[in-house]
C-alpha positions as CSV (number, residue, x, y, z in Angstrom):
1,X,0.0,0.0,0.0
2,X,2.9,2.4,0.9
3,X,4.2,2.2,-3.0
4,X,0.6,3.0,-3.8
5,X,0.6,5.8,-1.5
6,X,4.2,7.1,-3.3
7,X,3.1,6.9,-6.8
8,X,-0.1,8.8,-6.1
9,X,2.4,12.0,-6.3
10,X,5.5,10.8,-8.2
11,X,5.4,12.7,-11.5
12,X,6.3,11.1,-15.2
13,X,10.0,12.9,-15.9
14,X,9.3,13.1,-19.4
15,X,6.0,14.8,-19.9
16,X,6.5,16.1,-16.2
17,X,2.4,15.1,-14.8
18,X,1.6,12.7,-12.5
19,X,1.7,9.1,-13.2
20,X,-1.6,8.4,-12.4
21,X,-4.3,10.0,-14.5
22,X,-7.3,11.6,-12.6
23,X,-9.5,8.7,-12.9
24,X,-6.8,6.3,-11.6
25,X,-5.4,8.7,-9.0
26,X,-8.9,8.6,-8.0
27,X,-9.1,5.3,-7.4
28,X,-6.0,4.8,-5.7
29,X,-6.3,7.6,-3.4
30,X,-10.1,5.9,-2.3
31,X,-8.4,2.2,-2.1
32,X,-6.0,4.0,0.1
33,X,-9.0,5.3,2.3
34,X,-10.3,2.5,2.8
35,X,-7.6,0.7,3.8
36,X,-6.6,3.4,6.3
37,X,-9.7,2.9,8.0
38,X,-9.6,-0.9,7.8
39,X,-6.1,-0.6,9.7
40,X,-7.3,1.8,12.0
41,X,-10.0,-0.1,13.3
42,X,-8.2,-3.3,13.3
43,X,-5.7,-1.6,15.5
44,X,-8.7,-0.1,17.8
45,X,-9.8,-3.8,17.9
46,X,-6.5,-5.8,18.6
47,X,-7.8,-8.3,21.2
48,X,-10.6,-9.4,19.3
49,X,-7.7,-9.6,16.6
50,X,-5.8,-11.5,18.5
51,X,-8.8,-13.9,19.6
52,X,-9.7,-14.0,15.8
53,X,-5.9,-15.4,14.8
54,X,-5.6,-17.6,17.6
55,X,-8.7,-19.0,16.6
56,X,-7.7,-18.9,12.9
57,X,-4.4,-20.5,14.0
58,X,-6.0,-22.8,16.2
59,X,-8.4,-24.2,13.3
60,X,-5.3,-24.8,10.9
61,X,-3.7,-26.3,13.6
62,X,-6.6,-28.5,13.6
63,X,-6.8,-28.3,9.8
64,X,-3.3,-30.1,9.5
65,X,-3.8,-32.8,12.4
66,X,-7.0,-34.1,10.5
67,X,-4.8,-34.0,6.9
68,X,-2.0,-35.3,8.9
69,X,-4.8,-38.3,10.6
70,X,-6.4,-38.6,7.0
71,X,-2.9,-39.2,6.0
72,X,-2.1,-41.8,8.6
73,X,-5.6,-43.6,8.4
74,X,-4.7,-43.9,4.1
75,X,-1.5,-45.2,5.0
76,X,-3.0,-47.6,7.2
77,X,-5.7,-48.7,5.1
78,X,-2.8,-49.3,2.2
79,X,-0.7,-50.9,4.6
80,X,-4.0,-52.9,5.8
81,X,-4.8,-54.2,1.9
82,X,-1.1,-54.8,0.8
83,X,-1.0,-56.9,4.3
84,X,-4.2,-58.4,3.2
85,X,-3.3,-58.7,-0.3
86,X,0.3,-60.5,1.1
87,X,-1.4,-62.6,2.5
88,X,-3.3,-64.1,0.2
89,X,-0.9,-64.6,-1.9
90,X,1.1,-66.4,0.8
91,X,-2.5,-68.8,1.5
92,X,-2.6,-68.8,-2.4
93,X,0.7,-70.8,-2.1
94,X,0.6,-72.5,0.8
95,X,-2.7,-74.1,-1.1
96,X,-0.8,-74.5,-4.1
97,X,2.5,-76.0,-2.3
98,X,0.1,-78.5,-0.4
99,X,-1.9,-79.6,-3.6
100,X,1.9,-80.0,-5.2
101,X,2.6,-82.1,-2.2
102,X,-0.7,-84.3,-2.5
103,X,-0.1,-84.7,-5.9
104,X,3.2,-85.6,-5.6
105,X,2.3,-88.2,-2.6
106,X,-0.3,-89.5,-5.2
107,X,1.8,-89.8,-7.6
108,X,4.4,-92.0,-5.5
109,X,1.4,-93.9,-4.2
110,X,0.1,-94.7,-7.8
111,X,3.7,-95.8,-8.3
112,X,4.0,-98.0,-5.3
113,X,1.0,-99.4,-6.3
114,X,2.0,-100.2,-9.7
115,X,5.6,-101.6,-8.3
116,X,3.3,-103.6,-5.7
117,X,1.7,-105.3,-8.2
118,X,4.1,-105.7,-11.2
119,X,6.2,-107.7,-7.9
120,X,2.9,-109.8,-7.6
121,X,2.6,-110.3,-11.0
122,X,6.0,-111.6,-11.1
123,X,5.6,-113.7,-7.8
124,X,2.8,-115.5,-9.6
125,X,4.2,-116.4,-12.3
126,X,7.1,-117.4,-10.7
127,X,4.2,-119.3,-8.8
128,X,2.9,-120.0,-12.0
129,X,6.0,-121.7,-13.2
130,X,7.0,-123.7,-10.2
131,X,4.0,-125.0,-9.9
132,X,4.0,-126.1,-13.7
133,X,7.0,-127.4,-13.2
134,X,6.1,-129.5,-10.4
135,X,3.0,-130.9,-12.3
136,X,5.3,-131.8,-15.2
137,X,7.5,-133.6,-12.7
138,X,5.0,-135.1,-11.1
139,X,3.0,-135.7,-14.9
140,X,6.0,-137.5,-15.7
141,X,6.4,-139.9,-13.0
142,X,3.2,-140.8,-13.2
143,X,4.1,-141.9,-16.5
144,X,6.9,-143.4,-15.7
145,X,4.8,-145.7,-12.9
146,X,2.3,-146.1,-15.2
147,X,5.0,-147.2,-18.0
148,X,6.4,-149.5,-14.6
149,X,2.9,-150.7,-13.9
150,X,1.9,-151.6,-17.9
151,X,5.6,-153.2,-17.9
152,X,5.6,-154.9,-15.0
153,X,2.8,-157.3,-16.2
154,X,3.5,-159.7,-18.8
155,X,0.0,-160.1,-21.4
156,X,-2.0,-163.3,-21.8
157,X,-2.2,-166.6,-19.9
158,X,0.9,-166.2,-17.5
159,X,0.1,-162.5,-16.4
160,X,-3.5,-163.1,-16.2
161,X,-2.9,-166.0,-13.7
162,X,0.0,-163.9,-11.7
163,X,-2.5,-160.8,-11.4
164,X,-5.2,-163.6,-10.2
165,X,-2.9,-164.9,-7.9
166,X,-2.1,-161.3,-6.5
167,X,-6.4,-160.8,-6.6
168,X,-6.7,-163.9,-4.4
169,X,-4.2,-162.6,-1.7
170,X,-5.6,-158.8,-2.0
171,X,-9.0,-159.8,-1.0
172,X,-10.0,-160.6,2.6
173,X,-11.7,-163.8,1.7
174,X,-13.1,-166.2,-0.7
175,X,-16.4,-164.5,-0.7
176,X,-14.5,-160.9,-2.4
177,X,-12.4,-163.0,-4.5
178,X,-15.3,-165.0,-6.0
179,X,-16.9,-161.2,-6.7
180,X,-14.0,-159.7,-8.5
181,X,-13.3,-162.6,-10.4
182,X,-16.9,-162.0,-11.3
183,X,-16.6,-158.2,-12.3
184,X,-13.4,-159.4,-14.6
185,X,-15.4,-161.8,-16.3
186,X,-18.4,-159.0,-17.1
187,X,-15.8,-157.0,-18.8
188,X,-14.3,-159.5,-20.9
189,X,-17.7,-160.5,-21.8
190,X,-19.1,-157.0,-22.7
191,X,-15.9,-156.6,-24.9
192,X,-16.2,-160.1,-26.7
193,X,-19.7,-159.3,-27.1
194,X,-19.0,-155.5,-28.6
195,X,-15.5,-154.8,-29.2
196,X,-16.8,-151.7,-31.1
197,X,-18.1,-150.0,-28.0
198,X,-15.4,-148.2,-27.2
199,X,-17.4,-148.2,-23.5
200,X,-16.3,-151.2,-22.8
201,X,-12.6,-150.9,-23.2
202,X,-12.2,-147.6,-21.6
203,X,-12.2,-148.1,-18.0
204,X,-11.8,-144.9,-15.5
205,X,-9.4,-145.7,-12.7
206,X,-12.1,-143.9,-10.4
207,X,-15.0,-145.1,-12.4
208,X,-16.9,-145.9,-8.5
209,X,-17.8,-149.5,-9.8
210,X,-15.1,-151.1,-10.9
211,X,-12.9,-149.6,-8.0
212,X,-15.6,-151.8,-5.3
213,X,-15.6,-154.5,-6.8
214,X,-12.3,-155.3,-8.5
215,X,-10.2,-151.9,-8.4
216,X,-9.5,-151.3,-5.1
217,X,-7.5,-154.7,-4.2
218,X,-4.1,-155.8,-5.2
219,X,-4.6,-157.6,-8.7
220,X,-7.2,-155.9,-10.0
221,X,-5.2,-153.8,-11.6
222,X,-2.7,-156.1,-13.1
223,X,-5.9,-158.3,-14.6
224,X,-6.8,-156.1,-16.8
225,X,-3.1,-155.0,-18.3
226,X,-2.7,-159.0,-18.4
227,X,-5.6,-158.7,-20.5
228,X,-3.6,-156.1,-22.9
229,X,-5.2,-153.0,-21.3
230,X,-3.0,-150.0,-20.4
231,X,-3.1,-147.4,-18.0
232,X,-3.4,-144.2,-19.7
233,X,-4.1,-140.3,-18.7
234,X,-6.7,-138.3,-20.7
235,X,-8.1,-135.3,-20.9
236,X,-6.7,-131.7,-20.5
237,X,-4.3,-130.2,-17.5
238,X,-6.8,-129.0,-15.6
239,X,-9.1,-132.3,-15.9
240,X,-6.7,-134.9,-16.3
241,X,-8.2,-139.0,-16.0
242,X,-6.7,-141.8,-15.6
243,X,-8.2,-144.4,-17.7
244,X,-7.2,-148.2,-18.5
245,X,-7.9,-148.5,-22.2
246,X,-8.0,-151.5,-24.2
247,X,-7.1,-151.0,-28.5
248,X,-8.5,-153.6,-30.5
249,X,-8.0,-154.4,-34.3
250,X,-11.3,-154.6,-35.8
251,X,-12.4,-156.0,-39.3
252,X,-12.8,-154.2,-42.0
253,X,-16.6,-154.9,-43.6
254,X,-16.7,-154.7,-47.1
255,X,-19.9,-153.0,-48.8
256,X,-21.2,-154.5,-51.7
């Protein structure tokens, strides 16, 4: 205001007249006024001045504690979501590590599994083979008795009467004897009567019949190889049968 005041009479050095032209000067010299009596009465009123700028100071005081809280409570609040936001990234993995894990103990179960039983697999057949192994064995000494047993009886009159003689002692008494001898003579008869029926010159070893009355003693065995029969297995390897079977040359018929 002061340099307002001293250009209201400095004067122009060239055209030697005031600065300000009568208009402007007037204008000046009432924004002086005014502020003259503004001054004065804000120095009449100082207290209340006072009051006024510790109030005013005061309220920015305030102003900048509530910016400066606002402030704080943002920087919380970001502090707050990046927290939250760290965390669930850190839960996001933790979830992801653990399915990793469970997939991975899965994984090694499956394969355990799968070892487990390829070493099963391979036991049984191991199994497998030892056990066909020991049925070829014991296939092949049964073929070698029953090679011992069709050998060890010589065919027709002198065998026959050997395996009798081996019947007689097998059974307990006279009464047995005299029913085997029977059951011998219903097969020859059957096979004199139809050699063609191949029924009656394959015998099962466990046919029930012929093992009561002439199979299950001593000699009844040996009658019928004396009697050319021989003792052979049939059938597959899981139903093998041992049956005595008689081969006999038959005619040939001529058709006219």
């Amino acid at each position: 205001m002061e340099k307002f005041r001293a250009r209201c009479s400095m004067v122009d050095p060239v055209t030697n007249q005031l600065r300000f032209g009568p208009k402007m000067l007037a204008k000046v010299q009432d924004l002086l006024h005014r502020y003259d009596n503004i001054k004065l009465a804000m120095e009449e009123d100082a207290p209340l001045r006072l009051q006024v700028e510790s109030k005013l100071k005061q309220l920015a005081q305030q102003q900048v504690i509530r910016q400066q809280e606002e402030i704080a409570r943002e920087k919380e609040a970001r502090d707050a979501q990046r927290a939250a936001e760290l965390a669930n990234e850190q839960e996001k993995e933790r979830l992801l590590h653990e399915a990793r894990e469970r997939e991975a103990e899965r994984e090694r179960e499956e394969q355990e599994r799968i070892q487990a039983l390829a070493i099963a697999a391979q036991k049984k057949r191991e199994q497998r083979e030892k056990e066909r192994a020991e049925e070829e064995r014991q296939r092949q000494l049964e073929e070698q008795e029953r090679e011992r047993l069709n050998a060890s009886i010589p065919h027709g009159k002198e065998g026959l009467e050997k395996a009798i003689a081996m019947l007689r002692e097998g059974t307990s008494n006279e009464t047995l004897f005299r029913q085997s001898l029977q059951k011998l003579l219903a097969v020859v008869s059957n096979i004199c009567k139809s050699p063609e029926n191949a029924a009656f010159r394959h015998i099962p070893k466990d046919n029930v019949h012929f093992h009561a009355d002439l199979g299950q003693y001593p000699g009844g065995h040996q009658c019928l190889l004396a009697m050319g029969f021989k003792e052979l297995q049939q059938g597959d390897e899981t139903q093998p049968r041992t049956v005595f079977v008689l081969e006999v040359k038959l005619p040939l018929t001529l058709s006219h």
